[in-house]
MARPA-170532 format. One record per atom (N, C-alpha, C): x, y, z; atom name. Coordinates in Angstrom, 3 decimals, padded with zeros to 6 digits. Example, Ala and Ser with C-alpha at 12.3 -4.5 7.8 and 13.67 -1.06 7.14 Angstrom:
// residues 2
px py pz atom
013.190 -005.690 007.800 N $
012.300 -004.500 007.800 CA $
013.200 -003.300 007.800 C $
012.850 -002.250 007.080 N $
013.670 -001.060 007.140 CA $
012.900 000.030 007.870 C $
END
This chain:
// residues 188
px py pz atom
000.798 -001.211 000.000 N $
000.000 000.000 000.000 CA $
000.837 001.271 000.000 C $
002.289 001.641 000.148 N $
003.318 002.355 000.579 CA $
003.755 002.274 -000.857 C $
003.185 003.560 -001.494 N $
003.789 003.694 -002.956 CA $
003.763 005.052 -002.832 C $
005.382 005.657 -002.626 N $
005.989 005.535 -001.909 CA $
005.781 005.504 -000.401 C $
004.710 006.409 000.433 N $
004.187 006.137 001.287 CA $
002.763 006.275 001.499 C $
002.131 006.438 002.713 N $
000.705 005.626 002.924 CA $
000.016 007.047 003.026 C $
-001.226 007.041 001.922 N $
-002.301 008.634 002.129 CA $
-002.089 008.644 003.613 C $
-002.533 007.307 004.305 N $
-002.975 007.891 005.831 CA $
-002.910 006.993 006.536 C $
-002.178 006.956 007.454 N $
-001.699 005.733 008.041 CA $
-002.126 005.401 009.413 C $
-003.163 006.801 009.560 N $
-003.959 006.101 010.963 CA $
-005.464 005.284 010.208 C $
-005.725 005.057 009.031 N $
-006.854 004.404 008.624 CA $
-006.017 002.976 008.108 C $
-004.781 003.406 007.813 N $
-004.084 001.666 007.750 CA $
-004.201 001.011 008.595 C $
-003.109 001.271 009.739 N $
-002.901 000.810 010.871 CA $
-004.599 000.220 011.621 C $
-005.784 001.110 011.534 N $
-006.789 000.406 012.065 CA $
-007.341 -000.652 011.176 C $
-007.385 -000.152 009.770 N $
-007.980 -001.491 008.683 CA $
-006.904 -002.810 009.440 C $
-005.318 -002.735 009.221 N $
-004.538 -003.841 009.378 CA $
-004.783 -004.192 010.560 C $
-005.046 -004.287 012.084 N $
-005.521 -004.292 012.779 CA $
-006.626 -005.557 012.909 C $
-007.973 -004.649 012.188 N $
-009.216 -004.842 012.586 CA $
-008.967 -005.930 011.123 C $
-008.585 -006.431 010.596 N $
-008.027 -007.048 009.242 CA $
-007.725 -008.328 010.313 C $
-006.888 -008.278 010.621 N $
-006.104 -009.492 011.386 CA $
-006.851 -010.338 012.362 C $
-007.774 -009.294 012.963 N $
-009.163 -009.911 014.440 CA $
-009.672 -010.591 013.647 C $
-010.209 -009.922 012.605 N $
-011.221 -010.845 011.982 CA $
-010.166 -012.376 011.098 C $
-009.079 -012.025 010.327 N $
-008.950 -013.439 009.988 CA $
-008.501 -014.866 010.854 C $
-007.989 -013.762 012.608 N $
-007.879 -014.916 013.949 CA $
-009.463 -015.276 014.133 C $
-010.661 -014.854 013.655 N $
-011.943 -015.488 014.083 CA $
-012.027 -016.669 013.087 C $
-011.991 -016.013 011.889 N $
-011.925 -016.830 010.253 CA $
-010.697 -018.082 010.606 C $
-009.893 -017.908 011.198 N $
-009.258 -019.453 011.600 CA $
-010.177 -020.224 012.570 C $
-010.436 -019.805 013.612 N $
-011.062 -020.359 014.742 CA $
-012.506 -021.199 013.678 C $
-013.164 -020.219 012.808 N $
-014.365 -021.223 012.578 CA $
-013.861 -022.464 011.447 C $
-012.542 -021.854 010.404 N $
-012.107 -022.923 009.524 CA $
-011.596 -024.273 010.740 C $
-011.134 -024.063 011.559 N $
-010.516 -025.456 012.114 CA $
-011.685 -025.874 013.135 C $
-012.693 -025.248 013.511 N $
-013.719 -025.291 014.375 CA $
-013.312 -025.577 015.922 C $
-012.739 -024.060 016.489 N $
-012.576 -024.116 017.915 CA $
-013.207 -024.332 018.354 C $
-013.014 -024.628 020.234 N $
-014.497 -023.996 020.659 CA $
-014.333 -022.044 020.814 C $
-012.853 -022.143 021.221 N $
-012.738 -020.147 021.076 CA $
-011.257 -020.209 020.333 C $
-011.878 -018.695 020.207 N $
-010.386 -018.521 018.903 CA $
-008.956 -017.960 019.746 C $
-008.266 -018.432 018.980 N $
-006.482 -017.859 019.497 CA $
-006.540 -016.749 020.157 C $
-005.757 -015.856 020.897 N $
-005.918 -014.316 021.420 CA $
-004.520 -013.800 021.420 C $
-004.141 -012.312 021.158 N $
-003.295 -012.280 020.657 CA $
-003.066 -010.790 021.016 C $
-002.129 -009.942 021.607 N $
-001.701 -008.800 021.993 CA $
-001.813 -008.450 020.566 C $
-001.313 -006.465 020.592 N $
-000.485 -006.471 018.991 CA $
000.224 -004.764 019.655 C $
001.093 -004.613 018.877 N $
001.751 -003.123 018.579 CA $
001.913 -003.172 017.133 C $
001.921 -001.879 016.539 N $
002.456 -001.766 015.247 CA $
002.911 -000.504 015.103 C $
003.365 -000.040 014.214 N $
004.221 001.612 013.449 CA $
004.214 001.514 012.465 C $
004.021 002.479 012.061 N $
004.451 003.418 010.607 CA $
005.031 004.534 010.710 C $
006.289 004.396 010.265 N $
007.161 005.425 010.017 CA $
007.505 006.099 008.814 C $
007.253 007.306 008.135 N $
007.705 007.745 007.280 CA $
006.846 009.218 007.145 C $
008.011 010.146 006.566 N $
008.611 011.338 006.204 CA $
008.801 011.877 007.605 C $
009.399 011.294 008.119 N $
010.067 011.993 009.250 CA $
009.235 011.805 010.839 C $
008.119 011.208 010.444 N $
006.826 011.162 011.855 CA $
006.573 009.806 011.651 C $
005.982 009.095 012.964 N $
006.005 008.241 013.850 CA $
004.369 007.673 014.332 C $
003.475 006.775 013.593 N $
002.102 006.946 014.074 CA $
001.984 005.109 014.686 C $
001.531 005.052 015.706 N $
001.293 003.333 016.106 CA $
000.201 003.461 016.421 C $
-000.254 002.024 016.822 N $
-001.491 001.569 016.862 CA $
-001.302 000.431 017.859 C $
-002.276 -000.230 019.482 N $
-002.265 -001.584 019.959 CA $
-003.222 -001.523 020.554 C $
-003.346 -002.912 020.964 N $
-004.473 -003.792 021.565 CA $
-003.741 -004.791 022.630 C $
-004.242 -004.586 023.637 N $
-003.499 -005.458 024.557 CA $
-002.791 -004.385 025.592 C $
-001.318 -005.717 025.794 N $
-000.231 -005.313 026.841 CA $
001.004 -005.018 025.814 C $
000.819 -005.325 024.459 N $
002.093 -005.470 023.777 CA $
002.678 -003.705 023.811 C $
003.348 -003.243 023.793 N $
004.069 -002.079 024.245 CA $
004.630 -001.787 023.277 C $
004.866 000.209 022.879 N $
005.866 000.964 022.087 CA $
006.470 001.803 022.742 C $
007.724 001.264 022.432 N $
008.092 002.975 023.688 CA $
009.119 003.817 022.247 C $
009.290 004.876 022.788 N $
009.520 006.296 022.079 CA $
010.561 006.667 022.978 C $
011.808 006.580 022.778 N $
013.037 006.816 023.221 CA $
013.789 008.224 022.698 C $
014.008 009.120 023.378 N $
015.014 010.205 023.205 CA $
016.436 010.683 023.936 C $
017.079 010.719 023.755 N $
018.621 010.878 024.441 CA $
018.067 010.391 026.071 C $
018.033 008.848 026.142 N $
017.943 008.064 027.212 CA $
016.505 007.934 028.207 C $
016.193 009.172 027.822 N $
014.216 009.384 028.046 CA $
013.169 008.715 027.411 C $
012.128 008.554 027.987 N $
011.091 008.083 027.695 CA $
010.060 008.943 026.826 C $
009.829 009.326 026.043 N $
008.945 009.865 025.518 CA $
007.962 010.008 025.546 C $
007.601 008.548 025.243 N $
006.038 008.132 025.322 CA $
006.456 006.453 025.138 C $
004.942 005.858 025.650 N $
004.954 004.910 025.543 CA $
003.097 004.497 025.855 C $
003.425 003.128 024.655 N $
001.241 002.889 025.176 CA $
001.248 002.567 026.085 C $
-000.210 002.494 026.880 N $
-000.669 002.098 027.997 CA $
-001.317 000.949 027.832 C $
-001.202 -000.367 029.084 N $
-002.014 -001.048 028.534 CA $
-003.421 -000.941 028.825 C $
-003.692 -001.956 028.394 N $
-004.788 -002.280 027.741 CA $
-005.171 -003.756 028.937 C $
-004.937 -003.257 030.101 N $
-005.145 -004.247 031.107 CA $
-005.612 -004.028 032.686 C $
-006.407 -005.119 033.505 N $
-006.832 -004.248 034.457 CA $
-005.956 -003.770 035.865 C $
-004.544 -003.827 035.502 N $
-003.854 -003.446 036.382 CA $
-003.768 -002.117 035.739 C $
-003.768 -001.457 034.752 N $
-003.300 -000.323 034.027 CA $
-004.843 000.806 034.487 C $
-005.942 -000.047 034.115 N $
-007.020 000.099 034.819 CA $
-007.403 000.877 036.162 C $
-006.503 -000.016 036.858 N $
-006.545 000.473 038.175 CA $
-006.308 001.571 038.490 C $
-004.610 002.012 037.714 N $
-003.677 002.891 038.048 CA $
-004.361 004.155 037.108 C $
-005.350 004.778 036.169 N $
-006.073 005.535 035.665 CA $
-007.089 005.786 036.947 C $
-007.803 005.323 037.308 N $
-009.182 005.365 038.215 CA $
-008.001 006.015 039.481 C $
-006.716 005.651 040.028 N $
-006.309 006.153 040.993 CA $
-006.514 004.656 042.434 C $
-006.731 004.114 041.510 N $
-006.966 003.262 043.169 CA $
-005.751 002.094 043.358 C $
-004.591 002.024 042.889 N $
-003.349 001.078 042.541 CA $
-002.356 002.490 042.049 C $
-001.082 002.915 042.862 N $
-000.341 003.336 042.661 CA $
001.037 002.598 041.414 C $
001.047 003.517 040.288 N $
002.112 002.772 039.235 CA $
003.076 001.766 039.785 C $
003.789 001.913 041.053 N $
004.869 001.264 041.522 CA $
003.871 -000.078 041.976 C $
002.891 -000.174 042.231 N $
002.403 -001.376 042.759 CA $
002.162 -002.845 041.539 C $
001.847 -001.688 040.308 N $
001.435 -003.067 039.446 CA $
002.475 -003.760 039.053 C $
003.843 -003.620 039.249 N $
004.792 -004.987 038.895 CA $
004.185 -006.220 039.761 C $
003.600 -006.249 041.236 N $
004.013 -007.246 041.812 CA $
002.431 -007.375 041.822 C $
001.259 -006.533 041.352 N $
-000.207 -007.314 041.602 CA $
-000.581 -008.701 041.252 C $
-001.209 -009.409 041.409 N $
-001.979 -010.823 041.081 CA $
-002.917 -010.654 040.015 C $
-002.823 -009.742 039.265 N $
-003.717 -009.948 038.356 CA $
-003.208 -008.827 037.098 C $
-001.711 -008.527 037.516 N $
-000.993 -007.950 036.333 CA $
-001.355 -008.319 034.845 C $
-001.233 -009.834 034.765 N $
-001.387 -010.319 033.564 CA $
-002.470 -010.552 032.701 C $
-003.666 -009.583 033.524 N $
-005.401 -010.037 032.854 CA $
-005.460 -009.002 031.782 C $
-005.439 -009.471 030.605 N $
-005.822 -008.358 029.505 CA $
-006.821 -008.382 029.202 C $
-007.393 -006.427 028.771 N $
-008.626 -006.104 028.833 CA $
-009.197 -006.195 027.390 C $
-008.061 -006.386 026.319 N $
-008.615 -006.048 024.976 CA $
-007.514 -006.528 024.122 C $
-007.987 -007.686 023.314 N $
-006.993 -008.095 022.293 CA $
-007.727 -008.654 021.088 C $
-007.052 -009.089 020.199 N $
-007.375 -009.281 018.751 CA $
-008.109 -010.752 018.934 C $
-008.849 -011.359 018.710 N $
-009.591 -012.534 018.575 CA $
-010.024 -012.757 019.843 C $
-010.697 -012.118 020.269 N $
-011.595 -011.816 021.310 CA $
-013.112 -011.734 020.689 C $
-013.340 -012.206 021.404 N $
-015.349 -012.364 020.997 CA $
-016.103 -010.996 020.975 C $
-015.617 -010.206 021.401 N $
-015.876 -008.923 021.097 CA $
-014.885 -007.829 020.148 C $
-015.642 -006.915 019.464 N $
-014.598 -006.362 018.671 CA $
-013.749 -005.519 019.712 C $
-012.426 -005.519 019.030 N $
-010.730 -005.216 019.757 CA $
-011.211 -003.499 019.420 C $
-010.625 -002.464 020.746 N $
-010.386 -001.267 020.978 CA $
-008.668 -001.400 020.432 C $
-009.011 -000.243 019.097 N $
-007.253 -000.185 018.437 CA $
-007.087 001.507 019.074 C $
-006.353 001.188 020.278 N $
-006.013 002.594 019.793 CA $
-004.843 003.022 019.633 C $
-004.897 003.922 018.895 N $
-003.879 005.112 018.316 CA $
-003.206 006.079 018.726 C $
-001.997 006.020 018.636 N $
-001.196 007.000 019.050 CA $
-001.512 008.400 017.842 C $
-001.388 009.847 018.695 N $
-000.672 010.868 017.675 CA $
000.471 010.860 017.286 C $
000.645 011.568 015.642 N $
001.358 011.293 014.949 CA $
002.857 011.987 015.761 C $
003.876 011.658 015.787 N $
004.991 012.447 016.967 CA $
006.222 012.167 015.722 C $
007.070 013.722 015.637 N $
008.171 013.989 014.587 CA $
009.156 013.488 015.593 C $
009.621 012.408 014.609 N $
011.199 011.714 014.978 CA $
012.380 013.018 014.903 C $
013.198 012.779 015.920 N $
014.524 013.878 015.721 CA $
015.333 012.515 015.604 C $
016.793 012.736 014.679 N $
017.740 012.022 014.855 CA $
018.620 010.973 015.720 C $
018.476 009.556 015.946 N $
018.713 009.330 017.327 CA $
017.354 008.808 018.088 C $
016.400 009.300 017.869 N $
015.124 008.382 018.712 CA $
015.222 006.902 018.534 C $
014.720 006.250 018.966 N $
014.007 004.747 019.051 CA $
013.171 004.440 019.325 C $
012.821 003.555 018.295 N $
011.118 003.146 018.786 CA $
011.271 001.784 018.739 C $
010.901 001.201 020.171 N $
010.741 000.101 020.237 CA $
009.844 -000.727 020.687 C $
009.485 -002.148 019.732 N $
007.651 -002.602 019.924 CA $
008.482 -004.029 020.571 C $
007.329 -004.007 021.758 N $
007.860 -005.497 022.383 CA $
006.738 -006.379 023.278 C $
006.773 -007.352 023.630 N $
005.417 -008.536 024.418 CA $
006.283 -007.463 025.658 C $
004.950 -008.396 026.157 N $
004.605 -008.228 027.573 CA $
006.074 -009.142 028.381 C $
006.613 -009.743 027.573 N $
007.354 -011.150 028.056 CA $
009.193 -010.252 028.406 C $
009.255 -008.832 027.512 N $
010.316 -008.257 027.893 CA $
010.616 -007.326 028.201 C $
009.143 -006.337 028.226 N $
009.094 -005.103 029.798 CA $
008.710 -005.604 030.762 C $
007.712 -006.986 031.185 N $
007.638 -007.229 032.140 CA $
008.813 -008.092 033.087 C $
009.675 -008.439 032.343 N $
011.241 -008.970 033.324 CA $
011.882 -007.738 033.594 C $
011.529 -006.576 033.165 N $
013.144 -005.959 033.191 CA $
012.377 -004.117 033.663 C $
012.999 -003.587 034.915 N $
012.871 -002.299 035.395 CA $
012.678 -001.504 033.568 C $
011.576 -000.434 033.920 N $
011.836 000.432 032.603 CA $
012.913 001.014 032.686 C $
013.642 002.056 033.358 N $
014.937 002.277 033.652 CA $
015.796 001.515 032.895 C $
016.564 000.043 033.083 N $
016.964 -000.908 032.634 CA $
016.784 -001.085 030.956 C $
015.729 -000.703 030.197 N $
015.446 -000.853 029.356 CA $
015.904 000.456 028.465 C $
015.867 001.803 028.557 N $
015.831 002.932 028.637 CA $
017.270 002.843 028.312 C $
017.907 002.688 029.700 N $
019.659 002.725 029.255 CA $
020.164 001.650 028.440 C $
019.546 000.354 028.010 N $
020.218 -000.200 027.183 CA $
019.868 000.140 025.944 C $
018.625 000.287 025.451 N $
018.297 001.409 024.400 CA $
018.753 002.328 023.976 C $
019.428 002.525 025.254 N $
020.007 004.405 024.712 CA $
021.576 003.634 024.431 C $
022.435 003.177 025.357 N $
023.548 003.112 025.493 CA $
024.494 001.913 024.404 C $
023.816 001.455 023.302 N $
024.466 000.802 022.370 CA $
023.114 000.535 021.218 C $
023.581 -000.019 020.030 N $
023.073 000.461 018.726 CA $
021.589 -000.784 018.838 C $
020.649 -000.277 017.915 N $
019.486 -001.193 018.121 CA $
020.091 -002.446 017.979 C $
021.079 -002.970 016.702 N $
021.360 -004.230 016.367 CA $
022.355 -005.084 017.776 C $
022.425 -004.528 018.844 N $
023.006 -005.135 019.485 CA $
022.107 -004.863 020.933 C $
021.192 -003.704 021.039 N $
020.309 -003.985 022.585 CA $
018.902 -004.509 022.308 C $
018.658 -004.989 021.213 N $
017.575 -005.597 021.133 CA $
017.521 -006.824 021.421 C $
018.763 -007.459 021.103 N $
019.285 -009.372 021.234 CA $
019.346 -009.238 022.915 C $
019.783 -008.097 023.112 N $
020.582 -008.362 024.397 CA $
019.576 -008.099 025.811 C $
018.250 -006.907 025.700 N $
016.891 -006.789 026.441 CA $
016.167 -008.271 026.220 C $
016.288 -009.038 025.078 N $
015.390 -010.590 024.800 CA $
016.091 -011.304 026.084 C $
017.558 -011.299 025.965 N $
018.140 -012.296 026.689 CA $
018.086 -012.237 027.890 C $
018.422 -010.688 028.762 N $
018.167 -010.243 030.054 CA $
016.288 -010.411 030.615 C $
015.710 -010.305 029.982 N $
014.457 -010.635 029.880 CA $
014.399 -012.113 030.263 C $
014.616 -013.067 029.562 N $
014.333 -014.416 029.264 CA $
015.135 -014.899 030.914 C $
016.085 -014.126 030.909 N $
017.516 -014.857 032.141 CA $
016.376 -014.186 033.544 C $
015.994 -012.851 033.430 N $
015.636 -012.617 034.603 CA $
013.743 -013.336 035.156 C $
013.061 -013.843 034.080 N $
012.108 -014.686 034.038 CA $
011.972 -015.720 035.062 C $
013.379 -016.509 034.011 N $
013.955 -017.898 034.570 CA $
012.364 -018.570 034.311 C $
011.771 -019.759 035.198 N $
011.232 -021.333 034.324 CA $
010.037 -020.057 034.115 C $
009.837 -018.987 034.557 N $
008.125 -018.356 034.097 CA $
007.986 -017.021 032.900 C $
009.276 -017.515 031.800 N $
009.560 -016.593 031.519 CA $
008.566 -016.788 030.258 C $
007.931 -015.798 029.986 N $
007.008 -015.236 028.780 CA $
007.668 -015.441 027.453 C $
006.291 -015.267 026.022 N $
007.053 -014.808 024.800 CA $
007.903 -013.758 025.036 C $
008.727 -013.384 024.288 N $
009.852 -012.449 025.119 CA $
010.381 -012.317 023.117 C $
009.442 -010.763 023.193 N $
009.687 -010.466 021.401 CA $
009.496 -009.251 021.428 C $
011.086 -008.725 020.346 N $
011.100 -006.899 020.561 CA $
011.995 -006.734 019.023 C $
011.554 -005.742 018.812 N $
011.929 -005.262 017.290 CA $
012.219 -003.697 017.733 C $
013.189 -003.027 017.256 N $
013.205 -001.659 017.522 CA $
014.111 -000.817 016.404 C $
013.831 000.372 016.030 N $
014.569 001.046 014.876 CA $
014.995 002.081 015.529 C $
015.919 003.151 014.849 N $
016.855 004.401 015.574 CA $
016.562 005.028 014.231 C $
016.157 006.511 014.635 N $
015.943 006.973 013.365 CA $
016.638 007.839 013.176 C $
017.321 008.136 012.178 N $
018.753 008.666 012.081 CA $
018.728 009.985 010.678 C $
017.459 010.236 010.331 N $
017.081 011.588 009.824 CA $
016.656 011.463 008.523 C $
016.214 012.231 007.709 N $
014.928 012.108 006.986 CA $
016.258 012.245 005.891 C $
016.109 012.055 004.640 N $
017.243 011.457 003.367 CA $
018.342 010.607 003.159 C $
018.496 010.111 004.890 N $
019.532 009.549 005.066 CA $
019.154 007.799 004.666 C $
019.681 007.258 003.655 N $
019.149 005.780 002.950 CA $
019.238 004.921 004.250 C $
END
């Protein structure tokens, strides 16, 4: 659809999305579940210089600037829940009992809430990185932040999977992260 790039990429991102729920239902009735697969999501589109995502779930984007946090989604869960309404302080939901209940994902019996980030201009040097629940939830955000910042995507992305996976140990999650550095608009 990116010829060269997309009219509008917050009506992509929701078609591709709401595209995908429906063909995780369209499996469930071809093999005849009794319920269908369920499935976090993050996504991006990047191009001419700006930054637009889209998720459902716990799956996470964070927006990295000279070692800062930018932004990052919220989930989409009822510990996140909590901490909006005010009644669960942020520092509490690492260790709640019910961290892991998600409120909204793709092949869910009800239609999936996509929401959307605003569109945010990349400066030189940002990172954006999309990852499970399986490798912000092992690892302090802090922790994540400085390895992001402090060596090149092709080498802290292998290396947040592994610290992730090691600090898990036998309960350790999918544990999946993709991340780009954007390094300025003509540059191939």
């Amino acid at each position: 659809s990116a010829r060269p790039s997309l009219p509008d990429p917050v009506a992509f991102l929701e078609q591709a999305l709401r595209q995908a729920h429906r063909e995780i239902l369209r499996y469930q009735e071809l093999h005849g579940m009794p319920e269908a697969p369920r499935t976090t999501v993050v996504a991006s589109i990047v191009q001419n210089g700006r930054a637009w995502w889209a998720h459902a779930g716990d799956a996470r984007l964070y927006w990295v600037r000279e070692g800062r946090m930018m932004s990052r989604t919220r989930d989409h869960s009822k510990v996140e829940s909590l901490v909006a309404l005010g009644l669960l302080k942020p520092h509490e939901q690492e260790h709640h009992p019910e961290r892991n209940k998600v409120l909204n994902c793709l092949g869910s019996p009800f239609e999936p809430t996509i929401e959307i980030g605003q569109p945010v201009a990349l400066q030189p040097g940002d990172t954006l990185m999309l990852c499970s629940d399986g490798v912000w939830g092992a690892l302090a955000e802090d922790e994540l932040l400085r390895t992001l910042d402090g060596m090149s995507v092709l080498r802290s992305v292998p290396e947040l999977v592994r610290r992730s996976v090691i600090a898990a140990g036998r309960a350790a999650d999918n544990a999946t992260a993709l991340a780009m550095r954007w390094e300025g608009a003509g540059i191939e």
